[in-house]
N, C-alpha and C positions, 0 to 999 in steps of 0.2 A: 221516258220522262226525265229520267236521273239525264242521259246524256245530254237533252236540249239545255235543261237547266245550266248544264256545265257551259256549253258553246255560249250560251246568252250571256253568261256575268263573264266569261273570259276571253272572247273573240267581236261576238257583236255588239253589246253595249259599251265598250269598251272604244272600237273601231264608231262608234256611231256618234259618242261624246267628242272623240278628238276632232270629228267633223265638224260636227255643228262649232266646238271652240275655235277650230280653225279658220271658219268661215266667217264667225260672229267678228274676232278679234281682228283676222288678219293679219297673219305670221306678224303679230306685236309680241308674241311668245315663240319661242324655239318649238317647234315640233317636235323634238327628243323630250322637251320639257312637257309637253301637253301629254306626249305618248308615257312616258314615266308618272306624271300623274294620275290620269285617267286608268291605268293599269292596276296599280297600288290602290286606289280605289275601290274599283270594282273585283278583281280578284285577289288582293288579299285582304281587305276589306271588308268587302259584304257578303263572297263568298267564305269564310273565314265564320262571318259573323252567324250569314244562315245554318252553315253545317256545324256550329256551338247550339245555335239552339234548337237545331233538330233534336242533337245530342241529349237537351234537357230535356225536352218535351217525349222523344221519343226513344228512351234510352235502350229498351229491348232490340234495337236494329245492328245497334254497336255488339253489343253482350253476344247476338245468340250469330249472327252475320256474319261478322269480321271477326271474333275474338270465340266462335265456337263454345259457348259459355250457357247452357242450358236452366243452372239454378238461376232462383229468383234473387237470389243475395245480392248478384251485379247488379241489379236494377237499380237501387241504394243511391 
């Protein structure tokens, strides 16, 4: 699950916007330009933004996961 999530906000929805903006506009924008924005968008963006509020919402995954942190004090 974790890896599809990754490839979707930073390879395919990414590569699928600058399409569709490419094709809607019509290189009336630079392709470095679309590819730079849509990028920044969606991965530091919104993935950015999901994996903050996983953080809030699910703060035990950080604490006991990544950071080996078994009390309940982190959760805090």
């Amino acid at each position: 699950m974790y890896f599809w999530a990754v490839a979707l906000l930073m390879f395919i929805l990414p590569m699928l916007f600058i399409g569709v903006e490419a094709y809607f506009l019509g290189r009336s924008a630079g392709l470095l330009a679309l590819i730079g924005k849509w990028f920044v968008f969606w991965v530091v963006g919104i993935r950015l933004f999901t994996a903050g509020l996983r953080q809030a919402i699910q703060p035990r995954f950080t604490a006991e996961d990544i950071f080996g942190i078994k009390s309940g004090e982190a959760f805090i």
